[in-house]
DRENFIKE-19728 format. One record per residue (C-alpha): residue number from 1; residue in three letters; x, y, z. Coordinates in pm, 1 decimal. Layout:
BEGIN
+-----+---------+----------+----------+----------+
| num | residuo |       c1 |       c2 |       c3 |
+-----+---------+----------+----------+----------+
| NUM |     ALA |        X |        Y |        Z |
...
+-----+---------+----------+----------+----------+
//
This chain:
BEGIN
+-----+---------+----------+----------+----------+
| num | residuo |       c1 |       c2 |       c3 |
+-----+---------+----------+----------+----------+
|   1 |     UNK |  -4061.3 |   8378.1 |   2143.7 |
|   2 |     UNK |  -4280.4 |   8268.8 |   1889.2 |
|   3 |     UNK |  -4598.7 |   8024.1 |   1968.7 |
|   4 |     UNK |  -4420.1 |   7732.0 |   2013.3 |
|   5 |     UNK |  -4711.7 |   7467.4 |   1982.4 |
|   6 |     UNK |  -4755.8 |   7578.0 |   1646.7 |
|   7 |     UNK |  -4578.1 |   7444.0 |   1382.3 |
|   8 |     UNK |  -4639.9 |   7568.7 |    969.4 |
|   9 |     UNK |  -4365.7 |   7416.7 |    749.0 |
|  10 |     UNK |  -4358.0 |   7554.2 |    331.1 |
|  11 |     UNK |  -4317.2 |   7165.3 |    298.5 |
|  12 |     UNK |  -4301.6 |   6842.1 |    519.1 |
|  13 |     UNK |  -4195.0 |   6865.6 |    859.9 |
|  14 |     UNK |  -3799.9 |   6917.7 |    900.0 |
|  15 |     UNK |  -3780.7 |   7033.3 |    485.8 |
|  16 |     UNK |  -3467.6 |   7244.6 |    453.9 |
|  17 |     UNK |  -3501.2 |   7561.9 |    346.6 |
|  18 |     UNK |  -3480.3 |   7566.4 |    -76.2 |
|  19 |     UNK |  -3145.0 |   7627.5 |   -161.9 |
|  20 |     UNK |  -2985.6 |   7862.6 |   -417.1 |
|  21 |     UNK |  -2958.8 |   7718.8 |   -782.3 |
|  22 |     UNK |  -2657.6 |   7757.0 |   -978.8 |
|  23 |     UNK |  -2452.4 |   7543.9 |   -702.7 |
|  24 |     UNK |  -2398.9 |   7466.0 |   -385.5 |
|  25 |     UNK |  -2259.6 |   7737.2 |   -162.5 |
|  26 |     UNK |  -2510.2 |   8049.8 |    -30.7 |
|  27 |     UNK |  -2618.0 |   8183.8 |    263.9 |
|  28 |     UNK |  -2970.8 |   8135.8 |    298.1 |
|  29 |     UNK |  -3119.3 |   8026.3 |    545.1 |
|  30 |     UNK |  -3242.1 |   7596.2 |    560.3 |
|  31 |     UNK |  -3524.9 |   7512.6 |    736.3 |
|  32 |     UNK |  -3580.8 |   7280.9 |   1032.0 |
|  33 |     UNK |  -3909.6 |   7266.3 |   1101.9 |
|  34 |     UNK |  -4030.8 |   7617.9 |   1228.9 |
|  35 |     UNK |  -3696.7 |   7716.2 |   1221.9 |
|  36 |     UNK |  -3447.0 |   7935.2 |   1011.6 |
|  37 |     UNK |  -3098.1 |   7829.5 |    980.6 |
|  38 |     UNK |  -2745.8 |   7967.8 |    827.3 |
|  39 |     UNK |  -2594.1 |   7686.3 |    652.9 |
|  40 |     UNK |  -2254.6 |   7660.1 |    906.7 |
|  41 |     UNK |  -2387.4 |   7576.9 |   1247.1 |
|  42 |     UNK |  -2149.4 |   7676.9 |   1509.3 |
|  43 |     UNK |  -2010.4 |   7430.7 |   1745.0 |
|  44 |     UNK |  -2006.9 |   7507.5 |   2094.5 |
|  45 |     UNK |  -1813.4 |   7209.4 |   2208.9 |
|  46 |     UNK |  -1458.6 |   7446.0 |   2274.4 |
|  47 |     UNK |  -1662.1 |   7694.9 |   2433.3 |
|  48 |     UNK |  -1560.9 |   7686.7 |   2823.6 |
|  49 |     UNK |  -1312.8 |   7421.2 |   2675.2 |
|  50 |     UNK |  -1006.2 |   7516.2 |   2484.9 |
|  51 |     UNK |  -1172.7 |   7866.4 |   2432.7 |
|  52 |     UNK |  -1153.7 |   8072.3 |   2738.6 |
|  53 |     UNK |  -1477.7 |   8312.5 |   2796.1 |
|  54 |     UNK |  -1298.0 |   8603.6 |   2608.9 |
|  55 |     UNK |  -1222.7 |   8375.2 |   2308.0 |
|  56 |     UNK |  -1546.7 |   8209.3 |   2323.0 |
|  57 |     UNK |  -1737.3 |   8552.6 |   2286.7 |
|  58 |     UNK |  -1520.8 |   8656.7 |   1999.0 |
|  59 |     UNK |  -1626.3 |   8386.7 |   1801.2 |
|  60 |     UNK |  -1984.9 |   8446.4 |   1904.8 |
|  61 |     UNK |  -1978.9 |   8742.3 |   1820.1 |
|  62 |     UNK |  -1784.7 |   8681.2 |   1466.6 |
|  63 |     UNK |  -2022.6 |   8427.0 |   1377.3 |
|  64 |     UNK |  -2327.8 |   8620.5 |   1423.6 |
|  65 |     UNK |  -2183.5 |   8956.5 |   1261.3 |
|  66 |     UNK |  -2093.4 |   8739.0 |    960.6 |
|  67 |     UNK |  -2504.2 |   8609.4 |    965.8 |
|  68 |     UNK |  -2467.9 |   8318.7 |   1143.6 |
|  69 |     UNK |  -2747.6 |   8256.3 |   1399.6 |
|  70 |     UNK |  -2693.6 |   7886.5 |   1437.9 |
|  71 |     UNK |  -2501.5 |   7750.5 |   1759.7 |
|  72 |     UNK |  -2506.3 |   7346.3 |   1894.0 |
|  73 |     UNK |  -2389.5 |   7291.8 |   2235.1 |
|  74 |     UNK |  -2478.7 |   7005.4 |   2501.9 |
|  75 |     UNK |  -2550.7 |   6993.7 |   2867.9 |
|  76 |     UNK |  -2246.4 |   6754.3 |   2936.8 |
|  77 |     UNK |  -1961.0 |   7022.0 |   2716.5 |
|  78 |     UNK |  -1709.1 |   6992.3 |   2887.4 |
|  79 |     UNK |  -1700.9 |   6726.4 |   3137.6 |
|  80 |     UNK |  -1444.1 |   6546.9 |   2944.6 |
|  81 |     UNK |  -1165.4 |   6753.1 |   3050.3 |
|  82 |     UNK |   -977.4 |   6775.8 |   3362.4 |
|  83 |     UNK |  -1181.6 |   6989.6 |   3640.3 |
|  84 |     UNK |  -1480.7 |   6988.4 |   3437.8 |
|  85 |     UNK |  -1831.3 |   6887.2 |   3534.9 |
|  86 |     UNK |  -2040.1 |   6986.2 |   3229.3 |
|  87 |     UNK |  -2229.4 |   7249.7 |   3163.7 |
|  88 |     UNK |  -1938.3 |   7470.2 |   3093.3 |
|  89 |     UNK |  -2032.4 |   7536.2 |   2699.8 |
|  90 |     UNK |  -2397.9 |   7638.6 |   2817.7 |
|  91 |     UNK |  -2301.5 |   7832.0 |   3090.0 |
|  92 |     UNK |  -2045.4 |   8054.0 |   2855.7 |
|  93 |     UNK |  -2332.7 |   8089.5 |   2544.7 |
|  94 |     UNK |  -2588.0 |   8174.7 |   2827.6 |
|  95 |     UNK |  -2352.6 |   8451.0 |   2937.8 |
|  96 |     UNK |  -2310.2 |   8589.1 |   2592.9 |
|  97 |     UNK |  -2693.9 |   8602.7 |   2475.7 |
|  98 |     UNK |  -2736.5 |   8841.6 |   2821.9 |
|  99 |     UNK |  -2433.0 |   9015.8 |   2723.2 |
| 100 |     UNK |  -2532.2 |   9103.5 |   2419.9 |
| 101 |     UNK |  -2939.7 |   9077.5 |   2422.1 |
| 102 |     UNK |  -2965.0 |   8926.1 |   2102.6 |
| 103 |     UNK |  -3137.7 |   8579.6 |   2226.5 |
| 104 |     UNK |  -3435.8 |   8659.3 |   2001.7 |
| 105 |     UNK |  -3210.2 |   8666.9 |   1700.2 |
| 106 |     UNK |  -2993.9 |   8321.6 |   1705.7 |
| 107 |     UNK |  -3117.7 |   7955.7 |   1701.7 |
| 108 |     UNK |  -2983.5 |   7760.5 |   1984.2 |
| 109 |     UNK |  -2932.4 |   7366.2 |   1980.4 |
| 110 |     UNK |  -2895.0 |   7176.9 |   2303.6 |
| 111 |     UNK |  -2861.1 |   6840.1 |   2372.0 |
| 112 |     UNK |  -2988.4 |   6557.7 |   2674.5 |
| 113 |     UNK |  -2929.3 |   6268.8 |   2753.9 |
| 114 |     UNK |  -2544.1 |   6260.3 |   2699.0 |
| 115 |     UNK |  -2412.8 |   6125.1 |   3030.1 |
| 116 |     UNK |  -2442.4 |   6472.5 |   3223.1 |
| 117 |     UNK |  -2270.4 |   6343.2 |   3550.0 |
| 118 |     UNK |  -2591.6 |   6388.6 |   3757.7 |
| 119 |     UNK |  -2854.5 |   6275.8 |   3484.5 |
| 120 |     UNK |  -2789.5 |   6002.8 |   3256.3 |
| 121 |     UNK |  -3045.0 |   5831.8 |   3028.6 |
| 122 |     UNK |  -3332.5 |   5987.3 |   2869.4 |
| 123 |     UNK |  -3632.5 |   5863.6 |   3107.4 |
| 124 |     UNK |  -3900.6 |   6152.5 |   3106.6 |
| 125 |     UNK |  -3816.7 |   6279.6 |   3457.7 |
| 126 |     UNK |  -3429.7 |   6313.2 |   3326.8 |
| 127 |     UNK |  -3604.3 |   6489.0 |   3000.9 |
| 128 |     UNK |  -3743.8 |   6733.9 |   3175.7 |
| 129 |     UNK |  -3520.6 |   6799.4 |   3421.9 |
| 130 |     UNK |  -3239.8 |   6814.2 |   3194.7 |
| 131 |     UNK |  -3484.4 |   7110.6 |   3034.1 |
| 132 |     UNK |  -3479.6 |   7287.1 |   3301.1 |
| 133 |     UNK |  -3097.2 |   7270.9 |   3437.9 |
| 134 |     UNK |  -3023.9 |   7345.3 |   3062.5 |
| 135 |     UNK |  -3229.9 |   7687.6 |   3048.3 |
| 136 |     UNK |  -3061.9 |   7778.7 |   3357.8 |
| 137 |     UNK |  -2733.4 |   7796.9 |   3224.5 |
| 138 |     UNK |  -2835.1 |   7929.8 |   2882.9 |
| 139 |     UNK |  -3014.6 |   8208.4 |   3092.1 |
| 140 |     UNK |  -3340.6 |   8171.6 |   2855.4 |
| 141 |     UNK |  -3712.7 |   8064.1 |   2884.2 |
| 142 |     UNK |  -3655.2 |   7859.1 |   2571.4 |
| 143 |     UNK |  -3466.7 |   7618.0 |   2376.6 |
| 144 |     UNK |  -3511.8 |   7635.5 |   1999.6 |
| 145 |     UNK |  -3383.0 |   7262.9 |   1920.7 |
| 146 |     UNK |  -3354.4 |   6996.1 |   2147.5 |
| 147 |     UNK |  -3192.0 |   6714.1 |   2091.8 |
| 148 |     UNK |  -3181.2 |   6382.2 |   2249.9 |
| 149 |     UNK |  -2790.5 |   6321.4 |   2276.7 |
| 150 |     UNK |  -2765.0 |   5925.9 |   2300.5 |
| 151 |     UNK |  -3012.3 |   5652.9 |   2242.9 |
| 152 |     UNK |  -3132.0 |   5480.6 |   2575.6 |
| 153 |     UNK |  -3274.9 |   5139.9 |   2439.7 |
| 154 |     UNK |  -3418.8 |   5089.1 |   2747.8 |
| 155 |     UNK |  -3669.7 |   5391.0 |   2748.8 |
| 156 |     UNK |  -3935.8 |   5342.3 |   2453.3 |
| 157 |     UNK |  -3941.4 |   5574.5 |   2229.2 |
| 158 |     UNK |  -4292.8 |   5650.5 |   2361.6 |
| 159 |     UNK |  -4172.1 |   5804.2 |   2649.1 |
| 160 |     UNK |  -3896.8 |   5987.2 |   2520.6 |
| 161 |     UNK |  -4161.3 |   6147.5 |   2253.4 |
| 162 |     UNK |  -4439.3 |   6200.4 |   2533.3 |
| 163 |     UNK |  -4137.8 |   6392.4 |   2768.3 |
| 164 |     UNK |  -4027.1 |   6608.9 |   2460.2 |
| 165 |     UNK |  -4355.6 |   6681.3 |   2319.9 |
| 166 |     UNK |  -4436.2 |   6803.1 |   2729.1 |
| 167 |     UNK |  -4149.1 |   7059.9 |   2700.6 |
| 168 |     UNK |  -4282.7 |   7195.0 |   2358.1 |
| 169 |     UNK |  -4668.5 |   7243.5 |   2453.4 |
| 170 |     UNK |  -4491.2 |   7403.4 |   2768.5 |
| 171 |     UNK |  -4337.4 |   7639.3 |   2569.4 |
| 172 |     UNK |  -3992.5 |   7558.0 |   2690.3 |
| 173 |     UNK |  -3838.4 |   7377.4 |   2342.7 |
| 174 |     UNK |  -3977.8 |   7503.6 |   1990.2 |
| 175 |     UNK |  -3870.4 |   7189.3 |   1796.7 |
| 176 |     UNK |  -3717.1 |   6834.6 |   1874.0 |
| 177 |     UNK |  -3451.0 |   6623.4 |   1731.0 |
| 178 |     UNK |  -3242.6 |   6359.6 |   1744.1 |
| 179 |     UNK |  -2865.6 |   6249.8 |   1762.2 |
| 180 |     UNK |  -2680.0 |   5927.5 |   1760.7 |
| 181 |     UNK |  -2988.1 |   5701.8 |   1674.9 |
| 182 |     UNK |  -3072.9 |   5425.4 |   1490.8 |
| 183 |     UNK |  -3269.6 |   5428.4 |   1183.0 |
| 184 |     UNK |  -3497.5 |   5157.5 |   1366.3 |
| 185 |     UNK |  -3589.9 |   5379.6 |   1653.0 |
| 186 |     UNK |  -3589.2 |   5690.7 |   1444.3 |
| 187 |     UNK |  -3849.5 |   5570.6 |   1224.8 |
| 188 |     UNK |  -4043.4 |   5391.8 |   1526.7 |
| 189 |     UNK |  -4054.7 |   5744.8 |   1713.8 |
| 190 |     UNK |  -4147.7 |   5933.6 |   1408.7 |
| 191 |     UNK |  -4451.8 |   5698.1 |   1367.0 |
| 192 |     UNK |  -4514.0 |   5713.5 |   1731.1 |
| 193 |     UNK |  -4535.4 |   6100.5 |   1663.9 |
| 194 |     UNK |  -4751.7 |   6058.0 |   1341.2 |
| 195 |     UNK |  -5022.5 |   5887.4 |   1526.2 |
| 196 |     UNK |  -5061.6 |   6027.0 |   1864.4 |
| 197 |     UNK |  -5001.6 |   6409.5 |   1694.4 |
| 198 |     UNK |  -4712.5 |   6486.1 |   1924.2 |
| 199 |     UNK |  -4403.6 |   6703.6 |   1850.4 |
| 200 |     UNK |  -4212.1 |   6483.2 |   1567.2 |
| 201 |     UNK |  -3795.9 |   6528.2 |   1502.5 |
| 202 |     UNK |  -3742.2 |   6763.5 |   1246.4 |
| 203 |     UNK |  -3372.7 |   6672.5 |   1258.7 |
| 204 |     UNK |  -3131.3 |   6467.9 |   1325.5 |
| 205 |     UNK |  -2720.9 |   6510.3 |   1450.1 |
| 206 |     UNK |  -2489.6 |   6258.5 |   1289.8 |
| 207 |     UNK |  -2151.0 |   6198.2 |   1294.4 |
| 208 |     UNK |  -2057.2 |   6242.0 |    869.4 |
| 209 |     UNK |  -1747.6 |   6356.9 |    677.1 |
| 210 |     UNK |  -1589.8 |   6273.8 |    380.7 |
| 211 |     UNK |  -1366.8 |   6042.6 |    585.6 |
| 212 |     UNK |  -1691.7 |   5874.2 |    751.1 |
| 213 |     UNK |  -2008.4 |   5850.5 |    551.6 |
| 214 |     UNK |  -2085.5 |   5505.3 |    619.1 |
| 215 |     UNK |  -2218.0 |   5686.0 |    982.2 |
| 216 |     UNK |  -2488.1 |   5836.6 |    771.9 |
| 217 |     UNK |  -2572.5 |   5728.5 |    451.5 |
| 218 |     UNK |  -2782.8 |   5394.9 |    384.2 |
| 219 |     UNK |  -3069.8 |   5339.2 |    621.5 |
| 220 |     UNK |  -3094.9 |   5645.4 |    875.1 |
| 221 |     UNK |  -3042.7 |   5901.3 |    552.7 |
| 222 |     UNK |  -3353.8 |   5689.5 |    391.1 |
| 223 |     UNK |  -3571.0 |   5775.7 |    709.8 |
| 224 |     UNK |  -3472.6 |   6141.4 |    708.9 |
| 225 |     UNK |  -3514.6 |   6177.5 |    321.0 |
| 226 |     UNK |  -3848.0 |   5953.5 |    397.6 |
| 227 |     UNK |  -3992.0 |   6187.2 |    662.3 |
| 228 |     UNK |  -3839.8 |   6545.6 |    568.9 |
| 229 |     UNK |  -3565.8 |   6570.8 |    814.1 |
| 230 |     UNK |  -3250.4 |   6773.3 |    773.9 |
| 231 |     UNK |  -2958.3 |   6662.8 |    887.5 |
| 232 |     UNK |  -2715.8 |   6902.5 |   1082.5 |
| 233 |     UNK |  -2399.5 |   6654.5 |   1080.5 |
| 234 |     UNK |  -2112.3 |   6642.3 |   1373.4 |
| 235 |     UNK |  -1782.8 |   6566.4 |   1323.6 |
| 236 |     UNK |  -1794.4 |   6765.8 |   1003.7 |
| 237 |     UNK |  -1403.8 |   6796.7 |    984.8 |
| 238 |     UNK |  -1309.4 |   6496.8 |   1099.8 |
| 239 |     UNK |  -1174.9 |   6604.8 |   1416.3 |
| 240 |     UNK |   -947.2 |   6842.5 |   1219.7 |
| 241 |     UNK |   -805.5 |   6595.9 |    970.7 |
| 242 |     UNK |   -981.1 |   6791.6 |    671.5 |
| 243 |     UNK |   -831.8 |   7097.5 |    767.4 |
| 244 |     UNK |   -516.9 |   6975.3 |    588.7 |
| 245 |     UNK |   -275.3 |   7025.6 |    823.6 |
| 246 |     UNK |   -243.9 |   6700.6 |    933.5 |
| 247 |     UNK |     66.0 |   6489.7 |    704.1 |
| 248 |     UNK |    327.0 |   6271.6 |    724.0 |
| 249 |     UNK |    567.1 |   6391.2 |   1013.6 |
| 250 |     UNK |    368.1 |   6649.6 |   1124.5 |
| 251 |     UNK |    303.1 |   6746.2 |   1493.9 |
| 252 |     UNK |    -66.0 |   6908.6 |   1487.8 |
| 253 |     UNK |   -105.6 |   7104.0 |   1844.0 |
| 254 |     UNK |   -449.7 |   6984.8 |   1913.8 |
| 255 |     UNK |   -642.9 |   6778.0 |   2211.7 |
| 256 |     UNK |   -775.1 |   6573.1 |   1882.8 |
| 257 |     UNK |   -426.9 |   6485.2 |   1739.4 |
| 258 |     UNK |   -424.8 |   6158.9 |   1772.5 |
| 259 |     UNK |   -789.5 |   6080.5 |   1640.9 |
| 260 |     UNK |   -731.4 |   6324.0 |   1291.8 |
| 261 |     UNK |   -421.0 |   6188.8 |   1250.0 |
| 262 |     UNK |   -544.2 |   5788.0 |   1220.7 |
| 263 |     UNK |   -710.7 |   5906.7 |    900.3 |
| 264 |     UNK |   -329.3 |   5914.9 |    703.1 |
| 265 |     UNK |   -321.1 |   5554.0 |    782.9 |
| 266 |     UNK |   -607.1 |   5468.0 |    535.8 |
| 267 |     UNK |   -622.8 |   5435.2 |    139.4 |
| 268 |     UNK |   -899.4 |   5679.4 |    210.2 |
| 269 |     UNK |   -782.2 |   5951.1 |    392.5 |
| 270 |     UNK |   -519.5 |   5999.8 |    160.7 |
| 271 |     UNK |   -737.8 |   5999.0 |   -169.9 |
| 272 |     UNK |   -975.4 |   6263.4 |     61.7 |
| 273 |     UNK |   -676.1 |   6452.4 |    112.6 |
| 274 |     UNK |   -524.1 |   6451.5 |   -264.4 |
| 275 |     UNK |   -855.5 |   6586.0 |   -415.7 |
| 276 |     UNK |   -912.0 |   6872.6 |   -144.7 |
| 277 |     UNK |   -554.1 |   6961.2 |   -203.5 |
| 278 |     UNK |   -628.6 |   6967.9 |   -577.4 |
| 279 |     UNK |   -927.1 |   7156.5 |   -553.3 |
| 280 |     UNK |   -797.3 |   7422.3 |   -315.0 |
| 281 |     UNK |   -473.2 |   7488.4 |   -466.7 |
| 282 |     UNK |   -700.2 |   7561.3 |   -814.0 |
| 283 |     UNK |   -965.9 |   7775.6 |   -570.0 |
| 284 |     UNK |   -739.3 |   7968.3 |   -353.8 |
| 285 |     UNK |   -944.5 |   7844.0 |    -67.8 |
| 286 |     UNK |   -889.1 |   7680.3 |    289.8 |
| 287 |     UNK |   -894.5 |   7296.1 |    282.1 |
| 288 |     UNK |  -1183.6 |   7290.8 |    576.5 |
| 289 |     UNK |  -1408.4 |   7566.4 |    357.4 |
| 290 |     UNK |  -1405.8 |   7278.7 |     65.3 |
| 291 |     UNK |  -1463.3 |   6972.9 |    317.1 |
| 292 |     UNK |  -1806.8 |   7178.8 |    451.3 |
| 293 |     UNK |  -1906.1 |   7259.2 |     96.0 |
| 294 |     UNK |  -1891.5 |   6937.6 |     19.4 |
| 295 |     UNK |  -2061.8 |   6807.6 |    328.3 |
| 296 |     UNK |  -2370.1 |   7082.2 |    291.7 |
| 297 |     UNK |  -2432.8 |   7021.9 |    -96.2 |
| 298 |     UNK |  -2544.0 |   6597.6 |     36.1 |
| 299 |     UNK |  -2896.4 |   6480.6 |     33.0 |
| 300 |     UNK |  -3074.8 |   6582.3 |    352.3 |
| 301 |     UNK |  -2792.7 |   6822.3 |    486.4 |
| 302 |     UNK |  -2927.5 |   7133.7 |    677.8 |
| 303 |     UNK |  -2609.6 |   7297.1 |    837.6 |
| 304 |     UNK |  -2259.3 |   7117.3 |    889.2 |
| 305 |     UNK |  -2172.9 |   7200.1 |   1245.2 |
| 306 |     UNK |  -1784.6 |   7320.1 |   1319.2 |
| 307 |     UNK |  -1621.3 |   7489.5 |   1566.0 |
| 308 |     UNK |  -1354.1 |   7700.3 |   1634.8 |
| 309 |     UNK |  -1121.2 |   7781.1 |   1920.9 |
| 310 |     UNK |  -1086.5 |   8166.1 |   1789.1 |
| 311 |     UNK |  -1147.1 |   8362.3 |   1492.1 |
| 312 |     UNK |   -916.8 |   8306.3 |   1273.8 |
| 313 |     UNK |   -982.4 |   7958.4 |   1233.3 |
| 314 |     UNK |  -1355.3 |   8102.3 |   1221.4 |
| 315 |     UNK |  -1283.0 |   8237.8 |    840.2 |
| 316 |     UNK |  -1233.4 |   7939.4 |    673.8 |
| 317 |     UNK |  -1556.9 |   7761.8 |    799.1 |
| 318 |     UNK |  -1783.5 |   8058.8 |    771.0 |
| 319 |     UNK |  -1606.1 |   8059.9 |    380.1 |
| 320 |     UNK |  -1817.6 |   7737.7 |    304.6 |
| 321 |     UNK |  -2124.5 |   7943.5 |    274.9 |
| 322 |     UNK |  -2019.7 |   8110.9 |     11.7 |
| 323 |     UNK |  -1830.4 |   7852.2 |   -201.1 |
| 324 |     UNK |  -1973.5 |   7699.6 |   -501.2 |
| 325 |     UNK |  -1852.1 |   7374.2 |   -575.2 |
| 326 |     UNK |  -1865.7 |   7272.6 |   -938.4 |
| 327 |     UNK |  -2009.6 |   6927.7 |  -1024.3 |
| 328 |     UNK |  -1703.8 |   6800.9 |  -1121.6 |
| 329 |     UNK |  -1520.5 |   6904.0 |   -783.0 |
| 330 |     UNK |  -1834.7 |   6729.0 |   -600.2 |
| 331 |     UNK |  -1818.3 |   6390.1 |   -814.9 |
| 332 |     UNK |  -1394.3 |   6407.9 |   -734.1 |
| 333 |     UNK |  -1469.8 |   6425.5 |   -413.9 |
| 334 |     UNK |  -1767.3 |   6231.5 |   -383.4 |
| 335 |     UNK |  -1519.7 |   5958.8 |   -536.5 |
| 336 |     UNK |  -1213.7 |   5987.5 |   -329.6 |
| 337 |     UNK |  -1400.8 |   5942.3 |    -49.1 |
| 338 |     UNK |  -1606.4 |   5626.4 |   -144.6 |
+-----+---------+----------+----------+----------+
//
């Protein structure tokens, strides 16, 4: 791995990567910090989950053949589900980057401090040893981004930057982020950062869609836009609603059913879903491909995160890469979804 205590940036801290002119859509690569990243980062939350191993490493393996090198996953994916402890998501990806020997070419996102049945909070002794259970099961000697999965108000943000700057200058995490946190403690632990010269956030994880931008934009966009941080946003199809499969009287096969389907119920989900119907009929294109196009041409937007339980339903999210939305398709659905 590269010398992980040293950080150059083209621009501030956590700048994305230029993007291509003429429009939105593109494959090259944003920037987080040090780091290079494909515009779709793959979610690993099905991995172990409702992808078996098999499935799971066809995706990997789809992703990455179609350029992709960008893959989230958390220490507690999968505990959710019945006869799961967590760790299941890690343990599969770790699996694959032996398989195939290609750790040195992907960008891998992990996450602590998310309720991990044995480790809960985000003191510095659960930091680090949340590090170290996590590179165990990713079968690596480094994390590229590391998140911090849930606030933990009671922990100052002092100790939570002192813990994660430990794990960079020990060459075990490359760059630092954040998910699920206020704009209050963001800013306070990027000044904390500033003025001890610690390892700083370069990005932070969100939950934003069209259906849900209130989760994002307004104060924790300003600090992000204010400090140079790129946003790499969960949730990114709305548990499946902007897929489009989800109407009136339809029966969706999906552990996320119910929580997609609570989005017909609202003036806005239905707007949502009239423009990206108009706009794919006139494209030719998958419902999902125009939701992550949408999502990755915002302010501060890095990668869009997604996932998929097999390849097929790979396609149309790797699609949004190469999309360009006009400005008149943005501004439609930029409205609808107000």
């Amino acid at each position: 791995m590269s010398d992980s205590t040293t950080h150059t940036h083209a621009g501030r801290p956590g700048d994305p990567a230029p993007r291509p002119s003429g429009g939105t859509g593109g494959t090259a690569r944003r920037r987080l910090g040090s780091l290079e990243v494909h515009p779709l980062c793959l979610g690993g939350n099905v991995f172990g989950w409702t992808a078996d191993r098999d499935n799971s490493f066809a995706v990997l393996d789809a992703y990455t053949a179609a350029g992709g090198n960008f893959i989230d996953t958390a220490d507690i994916y999968s505990a959710w589900a019945p006869g799961h402890r967590g760790g299941e998501s890690e343990t599969v990806i770790g699996d694959w980057l032996a398989a195939r020997g290609n750790r040195s070419e992907v960008v891998i996102a992990t996450k602590v401090g998310g309720g991990y049945p044995e480790r809960r909070g985000l003191r510095a002794r659960a930091i680090r040893e949340g590090a170290e259970e996590s590179l165990a099961r990713l079968r690596t000697d480094h994390i590229d981004l590391y998140y911090t999965h849930f606030d933990d108000p009671s922990v100052p943000v002092e100790e939570i930057i002192t813990a994660l700057d430990g794990l960079v200058k020990a060459g075990k995490v490359r760059e630092i982020a954040a998910s699920n946190l206020s704009a209050e403690r963001l800013e306070a632990s990027l000044k904390f950062s500033d003025a001890e010269g610690l390892a700083r956030y370069v990005a932070v994880q969100p939950e934003y869609n069209l259906v849900s931008r209130d989760t994002y934009e307004g104060p924790l966009a300003e600090v992000a836009a204010r400090h140079g941080l790129g946003a790499v946003p969960y949730f990114g199809l709305a548990s499946g609603f902007l897929t489009g499969k989800y109407r009136p009287g339809a029966e969706v096969d999906s552990y996320r059913a119910d929580s997609a389907a609570k989005h017909l119920e609202t003036e806005r989900g239905r707007r949502v879903l009239a423009a990206l119907d108009r706009i794919t009929a006139a494209r030719g294109v998958a419902h999902a491909t125009v939701a992550l196009a949408w999502l990755a041409a915002r302010p501060t937007v890095a990668a869009p995160i997604a996932s998929a339980r097999n390849t097929e339903q790979l396609s149309a999210l790797l699609a949004m890469a190469e999309l360009e939305l006009t400005t008149d398709e943005l501004a439609e659905l930029t409205a609808a979804s107000a």
